[in-house]
Z-matrix of the N, CA and C atoms (Angstrom, degrees):
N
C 1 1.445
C 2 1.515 1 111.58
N 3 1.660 2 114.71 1 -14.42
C 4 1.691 3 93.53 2 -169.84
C 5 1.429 4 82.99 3 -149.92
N 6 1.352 5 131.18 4 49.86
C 7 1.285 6 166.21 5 138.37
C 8 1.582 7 106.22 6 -20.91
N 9 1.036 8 92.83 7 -70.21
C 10 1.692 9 94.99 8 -179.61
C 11 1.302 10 115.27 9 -79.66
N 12 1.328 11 126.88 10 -5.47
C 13 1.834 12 126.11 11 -153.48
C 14 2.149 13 71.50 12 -100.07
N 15 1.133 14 103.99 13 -38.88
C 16 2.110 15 101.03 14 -163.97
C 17 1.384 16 84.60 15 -70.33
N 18 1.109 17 146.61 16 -39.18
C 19 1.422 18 148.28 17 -128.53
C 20 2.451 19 82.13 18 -84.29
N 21 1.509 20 84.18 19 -71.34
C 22 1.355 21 100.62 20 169.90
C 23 1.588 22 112.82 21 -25.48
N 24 1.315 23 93.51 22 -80.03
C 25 1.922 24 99.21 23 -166.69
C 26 1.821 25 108.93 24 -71.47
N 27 1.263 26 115.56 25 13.94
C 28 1.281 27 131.42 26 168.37
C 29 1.754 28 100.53 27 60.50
N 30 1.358 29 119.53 28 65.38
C 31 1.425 30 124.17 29 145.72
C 32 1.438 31 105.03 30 -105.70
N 33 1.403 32 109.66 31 147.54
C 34 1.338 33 136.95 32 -169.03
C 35 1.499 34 103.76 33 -116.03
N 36 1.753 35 126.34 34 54.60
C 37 1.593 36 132.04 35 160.53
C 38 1.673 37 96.83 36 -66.75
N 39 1.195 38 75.82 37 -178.87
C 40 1.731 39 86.19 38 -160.36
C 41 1.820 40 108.11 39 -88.33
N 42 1.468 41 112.49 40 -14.84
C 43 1.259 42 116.08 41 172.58
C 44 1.809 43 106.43 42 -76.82
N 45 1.541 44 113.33 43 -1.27
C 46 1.649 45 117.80 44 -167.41
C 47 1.714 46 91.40 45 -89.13
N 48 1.492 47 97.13 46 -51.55
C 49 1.773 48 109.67 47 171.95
C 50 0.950 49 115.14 48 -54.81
N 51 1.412 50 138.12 49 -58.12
C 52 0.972 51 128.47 50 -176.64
C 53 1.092 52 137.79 51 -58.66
N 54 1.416 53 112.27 52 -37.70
C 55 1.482 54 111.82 53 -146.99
C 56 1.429 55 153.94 54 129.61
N 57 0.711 56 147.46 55 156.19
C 58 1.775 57 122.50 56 161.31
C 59 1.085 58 100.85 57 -75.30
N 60 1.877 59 122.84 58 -70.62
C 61 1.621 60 118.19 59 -171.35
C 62 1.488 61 96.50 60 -39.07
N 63 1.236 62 113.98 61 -78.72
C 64 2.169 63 118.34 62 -150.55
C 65 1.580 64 95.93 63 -52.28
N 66 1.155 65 141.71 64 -3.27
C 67 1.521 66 133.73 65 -167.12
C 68 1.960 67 86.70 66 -96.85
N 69 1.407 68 108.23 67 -65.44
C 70 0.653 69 135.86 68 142.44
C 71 2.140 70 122.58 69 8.79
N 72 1.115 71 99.15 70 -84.83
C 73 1.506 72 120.80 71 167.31
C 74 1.609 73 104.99 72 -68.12
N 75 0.881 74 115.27 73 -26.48
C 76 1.522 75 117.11 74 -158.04
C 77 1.942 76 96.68 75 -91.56
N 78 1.124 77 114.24 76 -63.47
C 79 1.350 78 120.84 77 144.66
C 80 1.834 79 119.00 78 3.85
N 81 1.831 80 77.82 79 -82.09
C 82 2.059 81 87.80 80 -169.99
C 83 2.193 82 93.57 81 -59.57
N 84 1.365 83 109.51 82 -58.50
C 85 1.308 84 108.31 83 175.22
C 86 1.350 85 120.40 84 -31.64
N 87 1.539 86 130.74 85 -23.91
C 88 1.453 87 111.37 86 -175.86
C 89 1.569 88 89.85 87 -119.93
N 90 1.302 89 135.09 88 24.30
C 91 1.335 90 103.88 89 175.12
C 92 1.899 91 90.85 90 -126.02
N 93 1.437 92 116.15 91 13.82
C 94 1.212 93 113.66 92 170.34
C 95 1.525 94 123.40 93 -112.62
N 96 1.667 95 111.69 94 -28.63
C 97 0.970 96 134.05 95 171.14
C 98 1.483 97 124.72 96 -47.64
N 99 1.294 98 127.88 97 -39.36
C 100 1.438 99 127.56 98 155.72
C 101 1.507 100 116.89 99 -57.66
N 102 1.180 101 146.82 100 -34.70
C 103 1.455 102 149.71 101 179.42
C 104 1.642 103 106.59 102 -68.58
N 105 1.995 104 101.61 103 -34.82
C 106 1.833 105 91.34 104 -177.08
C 107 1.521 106 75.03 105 -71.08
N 108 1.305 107 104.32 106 -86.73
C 109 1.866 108 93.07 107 -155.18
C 110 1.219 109 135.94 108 -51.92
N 111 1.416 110 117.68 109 17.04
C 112 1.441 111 118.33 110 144.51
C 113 1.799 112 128.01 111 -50.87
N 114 1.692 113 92.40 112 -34.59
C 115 1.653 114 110.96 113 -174.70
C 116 1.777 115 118.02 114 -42.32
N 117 1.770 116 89.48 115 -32.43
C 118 1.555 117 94.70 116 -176.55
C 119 1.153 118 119.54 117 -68.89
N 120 1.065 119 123.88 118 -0.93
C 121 1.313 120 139.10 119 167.08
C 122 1.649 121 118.75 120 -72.83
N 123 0.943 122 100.38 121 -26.54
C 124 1.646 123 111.73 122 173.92
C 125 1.574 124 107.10 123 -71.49
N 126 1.248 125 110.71 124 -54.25
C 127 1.691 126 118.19 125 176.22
C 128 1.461 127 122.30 126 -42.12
N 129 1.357 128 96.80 127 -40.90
C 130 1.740 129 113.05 128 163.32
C 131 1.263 130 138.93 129 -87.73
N 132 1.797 131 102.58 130 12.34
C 133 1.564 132 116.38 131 -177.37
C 134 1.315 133 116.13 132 86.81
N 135 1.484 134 132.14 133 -10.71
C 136 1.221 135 128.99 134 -155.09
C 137 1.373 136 117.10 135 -110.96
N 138 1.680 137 101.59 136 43.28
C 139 1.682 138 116.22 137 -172.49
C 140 1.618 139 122.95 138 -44.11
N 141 1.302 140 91.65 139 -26.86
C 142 1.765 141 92.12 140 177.98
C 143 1.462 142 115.61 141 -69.84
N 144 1.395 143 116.54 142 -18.96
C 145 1.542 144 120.77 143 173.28
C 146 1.258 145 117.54 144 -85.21
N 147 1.741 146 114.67 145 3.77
C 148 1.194 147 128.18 146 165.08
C 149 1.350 148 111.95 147 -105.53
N 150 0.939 149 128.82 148 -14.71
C 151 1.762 150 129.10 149 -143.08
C 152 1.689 151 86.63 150 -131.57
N 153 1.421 152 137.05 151 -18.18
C 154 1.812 153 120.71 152 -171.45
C 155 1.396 154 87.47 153 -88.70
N 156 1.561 155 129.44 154 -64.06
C 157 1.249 156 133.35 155 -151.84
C 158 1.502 157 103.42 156 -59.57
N 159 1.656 158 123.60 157 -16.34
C 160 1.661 159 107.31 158 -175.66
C 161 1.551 160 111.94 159 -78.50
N 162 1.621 161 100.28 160 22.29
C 163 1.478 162 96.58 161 -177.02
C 164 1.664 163 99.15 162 -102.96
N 165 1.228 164 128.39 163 -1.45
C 166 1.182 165 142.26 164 168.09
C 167 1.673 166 102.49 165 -86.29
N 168 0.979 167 137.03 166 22.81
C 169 0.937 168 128.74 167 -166.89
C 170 1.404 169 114.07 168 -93.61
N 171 1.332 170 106.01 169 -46.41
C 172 1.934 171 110.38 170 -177.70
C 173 1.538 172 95.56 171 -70.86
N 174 1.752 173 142.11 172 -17.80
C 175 1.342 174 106.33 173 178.89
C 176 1.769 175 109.30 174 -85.58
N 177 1.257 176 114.84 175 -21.23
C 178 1.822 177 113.12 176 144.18
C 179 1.213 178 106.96 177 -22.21
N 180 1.340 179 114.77 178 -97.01
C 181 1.665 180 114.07 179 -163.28
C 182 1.197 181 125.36 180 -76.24
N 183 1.843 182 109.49 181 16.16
C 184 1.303 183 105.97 182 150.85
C 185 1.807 184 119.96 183 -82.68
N 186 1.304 185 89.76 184 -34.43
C 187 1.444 186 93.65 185 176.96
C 188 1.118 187 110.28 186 -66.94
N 189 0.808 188 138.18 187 -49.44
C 190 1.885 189 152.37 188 -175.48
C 191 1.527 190 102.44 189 -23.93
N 192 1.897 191 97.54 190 -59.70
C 193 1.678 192 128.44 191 -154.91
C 194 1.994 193 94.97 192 -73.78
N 195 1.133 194 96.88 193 -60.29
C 196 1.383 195 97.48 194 178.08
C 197 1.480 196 150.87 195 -66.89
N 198 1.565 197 81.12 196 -1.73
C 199 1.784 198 106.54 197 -177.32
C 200 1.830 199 91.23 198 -103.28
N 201 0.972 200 117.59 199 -5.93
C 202 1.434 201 112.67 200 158.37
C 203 1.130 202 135.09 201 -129.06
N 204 1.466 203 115.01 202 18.86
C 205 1.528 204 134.87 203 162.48
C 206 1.535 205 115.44 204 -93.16
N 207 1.295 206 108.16 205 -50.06
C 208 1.401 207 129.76 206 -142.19
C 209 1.490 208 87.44 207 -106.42
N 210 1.508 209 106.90 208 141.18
C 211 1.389 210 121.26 209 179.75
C 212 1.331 211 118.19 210 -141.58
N 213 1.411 212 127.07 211 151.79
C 214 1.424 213 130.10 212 -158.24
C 215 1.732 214 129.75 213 52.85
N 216 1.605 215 100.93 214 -113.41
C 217 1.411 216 93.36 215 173.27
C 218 1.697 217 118.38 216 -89.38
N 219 1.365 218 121.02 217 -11.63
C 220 1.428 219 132.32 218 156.08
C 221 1.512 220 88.58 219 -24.34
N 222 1.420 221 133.29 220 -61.09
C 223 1.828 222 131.63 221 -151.83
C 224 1.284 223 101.26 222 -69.60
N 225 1.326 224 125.73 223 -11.95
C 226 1.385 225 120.43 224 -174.93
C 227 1.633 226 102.89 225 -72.46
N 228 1.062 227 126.69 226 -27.13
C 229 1.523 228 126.35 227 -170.88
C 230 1.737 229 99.13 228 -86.01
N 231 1.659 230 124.94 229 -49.93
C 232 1.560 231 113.04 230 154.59
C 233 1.510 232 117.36 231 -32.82
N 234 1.020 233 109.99 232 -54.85
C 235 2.040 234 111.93 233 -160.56
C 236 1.658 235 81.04 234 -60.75
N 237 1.246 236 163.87 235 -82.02
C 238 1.143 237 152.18 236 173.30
C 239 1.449 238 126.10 237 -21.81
N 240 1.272 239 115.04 238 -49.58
C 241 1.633 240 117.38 239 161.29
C 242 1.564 241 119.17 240 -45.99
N 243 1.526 242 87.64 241 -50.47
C 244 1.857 243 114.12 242 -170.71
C 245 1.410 244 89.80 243 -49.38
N 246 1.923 245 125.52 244 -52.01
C 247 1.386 246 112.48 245 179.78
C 248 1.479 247 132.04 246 -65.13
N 249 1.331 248 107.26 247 -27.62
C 250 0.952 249 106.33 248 -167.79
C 251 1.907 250 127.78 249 -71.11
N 252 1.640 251 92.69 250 -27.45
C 253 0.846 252 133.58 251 175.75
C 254 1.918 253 108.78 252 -62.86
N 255 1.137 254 88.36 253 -28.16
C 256 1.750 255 100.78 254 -170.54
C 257 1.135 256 102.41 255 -74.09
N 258 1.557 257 100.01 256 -58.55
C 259 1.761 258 131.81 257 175.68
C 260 1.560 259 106.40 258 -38.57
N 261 1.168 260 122.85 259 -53.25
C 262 1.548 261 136.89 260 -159.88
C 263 1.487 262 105.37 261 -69.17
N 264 0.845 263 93.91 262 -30.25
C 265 2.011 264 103.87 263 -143.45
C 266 1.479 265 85.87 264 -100.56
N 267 1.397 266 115.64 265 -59.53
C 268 1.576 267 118.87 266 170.99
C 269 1.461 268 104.54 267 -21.09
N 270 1.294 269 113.95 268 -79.88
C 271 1.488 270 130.73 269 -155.36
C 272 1.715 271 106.06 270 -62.44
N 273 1.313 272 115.91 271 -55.27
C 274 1.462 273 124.16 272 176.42
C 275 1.501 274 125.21 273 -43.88
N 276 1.459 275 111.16 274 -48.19
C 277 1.229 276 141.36 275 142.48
C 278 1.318 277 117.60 276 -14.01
N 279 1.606 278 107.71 277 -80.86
C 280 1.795 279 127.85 278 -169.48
C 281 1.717 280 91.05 279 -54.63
N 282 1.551 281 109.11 280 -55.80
C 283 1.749 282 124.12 281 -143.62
C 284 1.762 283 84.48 282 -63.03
N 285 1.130 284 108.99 283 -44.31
C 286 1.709 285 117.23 284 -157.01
C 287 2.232 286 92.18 285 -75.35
N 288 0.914 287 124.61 286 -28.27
C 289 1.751 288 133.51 287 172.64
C 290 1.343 289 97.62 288 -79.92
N 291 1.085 290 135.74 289 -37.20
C 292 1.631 291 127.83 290 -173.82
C 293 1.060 292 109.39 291 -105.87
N 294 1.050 293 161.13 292 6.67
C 295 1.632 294 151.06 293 112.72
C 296 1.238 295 124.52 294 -41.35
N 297 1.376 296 135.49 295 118.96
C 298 1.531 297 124.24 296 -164.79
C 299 1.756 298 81.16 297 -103.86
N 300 1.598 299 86.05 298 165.70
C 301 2.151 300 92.31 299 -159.22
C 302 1.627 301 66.21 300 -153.44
């Protein structure tokens, strides 16, 4: 979201390196990447630590959608998704590991 303001005052974050696309890609990559590797959890019997968190799933591909729609302060309402999403998945996650099945 303030991509260009670091770009300006010469910080080098990784959305400055990157890019728009690679900030961009990098984005969908970390808000999908916990759900594949949730899977390993299946290998070890522990499907519910795979199977609660896919209910977090649509605020993923909300973030996904909006980190490449939405520009400037529009991202301020993502960085809230982005939490919530953290929030969600966190908890679904733990609940789905602490239930023995």
């Amino acid at each position: 979201r303030d991509r260009e303001g670091d770009a300006l005052s010469g910080k080098r974050t990784l959305a400055v390196r990157l890019g728009v696309r690679g900030a961009q890609a990098e984005i969908a990559v970390l808000a999908i990447a916990p759900f594949a590797l949730a899977a390993l959890w299946l290998v070890r019997g522990r499907w519910l630590a795979f199977v609660l968190p896919i209910i977090a799933l649509p605020l993923a591909l909300r973030v996904i959608r909006s980190s490449q729609v939405d520009q400037g302060r529009a991202l301020n309402r993502t960085l809230g998704t982005a939490a919530a999403l953290h929030a969600a998945y966190g908890l679904l996650f733990s609940i789905g590991l602490l239930i023995p099945v």
